[in-house]
Phi, psi and omega in degrees: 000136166316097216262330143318289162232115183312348168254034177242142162219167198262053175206168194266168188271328209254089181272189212291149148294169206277303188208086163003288193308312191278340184260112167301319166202129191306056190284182196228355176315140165207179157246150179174195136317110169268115162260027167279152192199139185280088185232177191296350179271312190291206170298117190322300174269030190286172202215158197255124194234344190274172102182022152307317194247120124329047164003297213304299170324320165286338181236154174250098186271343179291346193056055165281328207248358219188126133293344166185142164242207160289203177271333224271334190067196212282101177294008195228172183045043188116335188108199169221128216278347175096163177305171292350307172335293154218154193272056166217193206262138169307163184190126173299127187314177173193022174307156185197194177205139173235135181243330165229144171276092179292303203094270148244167182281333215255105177328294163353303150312337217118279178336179180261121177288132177315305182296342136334267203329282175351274212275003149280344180286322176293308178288000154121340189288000171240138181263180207229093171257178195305168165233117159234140220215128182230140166306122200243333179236148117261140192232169187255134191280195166299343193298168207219094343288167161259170193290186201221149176208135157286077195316103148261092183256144153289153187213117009299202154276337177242077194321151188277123187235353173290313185250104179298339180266017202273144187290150216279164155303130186288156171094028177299303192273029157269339180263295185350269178309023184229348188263310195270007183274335171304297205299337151319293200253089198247139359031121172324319198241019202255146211172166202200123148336054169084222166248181203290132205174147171225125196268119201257359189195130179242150179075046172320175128203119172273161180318299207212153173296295165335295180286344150307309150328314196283294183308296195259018148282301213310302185327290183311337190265327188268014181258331177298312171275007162298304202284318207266001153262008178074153159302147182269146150302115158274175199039021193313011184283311356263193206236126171314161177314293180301352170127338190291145163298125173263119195310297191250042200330138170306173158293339172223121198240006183281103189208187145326172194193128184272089150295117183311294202182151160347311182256347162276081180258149180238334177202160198253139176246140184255169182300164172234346182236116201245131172319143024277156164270355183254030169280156179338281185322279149001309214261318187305316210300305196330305187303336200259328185266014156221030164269020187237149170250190152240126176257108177325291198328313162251070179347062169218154180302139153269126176285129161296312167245152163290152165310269190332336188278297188288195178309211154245117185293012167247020213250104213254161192233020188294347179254011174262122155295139166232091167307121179218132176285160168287317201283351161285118179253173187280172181301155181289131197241110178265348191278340191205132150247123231243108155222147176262107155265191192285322190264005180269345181278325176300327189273319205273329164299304164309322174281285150027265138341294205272358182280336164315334178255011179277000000 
């Protein structure tokens, strides 16, 4: 972060791939957070996964603070509806968070075959928890000009790893999920965009140094009343990929979305590991998948704490329940059809778990 100004932060979009040499092409497939939302400014077809978070409150569709962008215009709070309306390329919202970088379905490539994903999400090896999730900055990235981005940092940053009843950070469960999906999945092209952000505008350019200022105060009173209302629940509809109303909803519907590329999702993974989160148990394993970083920089895990310091890495899961409903099924699988019943999700988590700690 810019120590000049606290709404710049310093990093590249594109971070290091597992292995260069084998990743062949720079595909946009991901897992990640869908934030789209339908509203009366935007695009007619834009489709709602949302409506915790207004985008709209964070852009300046009026241009008072900002003069000019890319074609794409504001990509969040509907999208941009296109001439008359606005002069920029019609667009569907596409706001999102990517929490792993597939790239393509294709080995070849690099990538990941869609049926990996499937069948480790069906099978219990990744747990999937409920997400609730709040904006904590905008910040402007480095680029010349730069993108405009919406921050979901967990907070704090370091978790109290001293006090078991001290409250998890918000914004937890993306490097959760995000730790074990590294830890899953190794591939050539697999990577994560940086910290956790949904980007609503590339190619900034302000009026003025004044009016930049003037743009991220607007920002700061509506990330305060984001943070002073606590974290949100997503898909609360909750919603099908296309936007359609879901028949047979879970006991939990805030979870991931398998994306093609940004205006493309093909499937939704509902949670598989359900709150509360502050029993003992819950709470050690939660600590432990988020006492580790990935460091670009030696492509390797970092400890936050040392073992003696941190959680305890000898920490076994033969006493963890894992409440799992019937009615979250894993995404429809046409290549395989996949049952969960409660003790093979039960078996598959705990082992799971507990291979973390060896």
């Amino acid at each position: 972060r810019d120590r000049d100004n606290p709404n710049t932060v310093q990093h590249f979009n594109m971070g290091p791939v597992l292995d260069e040499k084998k990743h062949k092409v720079d595909g946009l497939a991901f897992l990640g957070l869908s934030l789209a939302m339908k509203t009366d400014v935007g695009h007619p077809d834009s489709i709602t996964h949302q409506t915790s978070f207004d985008y709209n409150l964070v852009q300046d569709r009026n241009y008072k603070y900002l003069k000019s962008t890319d074609d794409n215009g504001w990509l969040g709070g509907g999208g941009e509806p296109g001439p008359p309306k606005s002069w920029k390329l019609a667009a569907k919202d596409s706001a999102h968070v990517e929490i792993l970088r597939i790239g393509t379905y294709e080995t070849a490539l690099g990538g990941l075959p869609k049926k990996a994903i499937y069948e480790a999400m069906a099978s219990g090896n990744i747990l999937i928890p409920e997400i609730d999730v709040v904006p904590t900055a905008v910040v402007a990235n480095g680029d010349k000009p730069p993108e405009l981005e919406i921050r979901f940092d967990m907070d704090p940053a370091v978790p109290d790893f001293d006090d078991i009843d001290a409250p998890l950070p918000v914004n937890w469960q993306l490097k959760f999920i995000h730790n074990q999906l590294f830890k899953h999945f190794q591939f050539p092209s697999r990577f994560c965009p940086g910290a956790f952000h949904s980007t609503i505008l590339r190619k900034a350019e302000f009026r003025s140094e004044q009016h930049r200022k003037g743009y991220f105060e607007m920002c700061d009173k509506a990330i305060k009343k984001w943070r002073e209302a606590g974290p949100k629940l997503l898909n609360e509809g909750p919603w099908e990929p296309d936007g359609t109303k879901k028949e047979n909803p879970g006991k939990c519907n805030s979870g991931v979305w398998l994306f093609t590329d940004r205006n493309n999702i093909t499937d939704f993974i509902a949670p598989n590991f359900f709150p509360p989160y502050d029993t003992p148990n819950k709470k050690q394993m939660i600590l432990a998948f988020l006492n580790e970083t990935w460091d670009e920089d030696s492509m390797s895990w970092k400890k936050c704490k040392t073992a003696e310091e941190g959680p305890p890495t000898d920490f076994t899961l033969t006493d963890f329940i894992f409440s799992r409903s019937p009615s979250n099924q894993p995404p429809k699988i046409k290549e395989k059809t996949v049952t969960n019943e409660d003790e093979e999700a039960e078996e598959a988590a705990i082992t799971k778990a507990n291979l973390c700690f060896e």
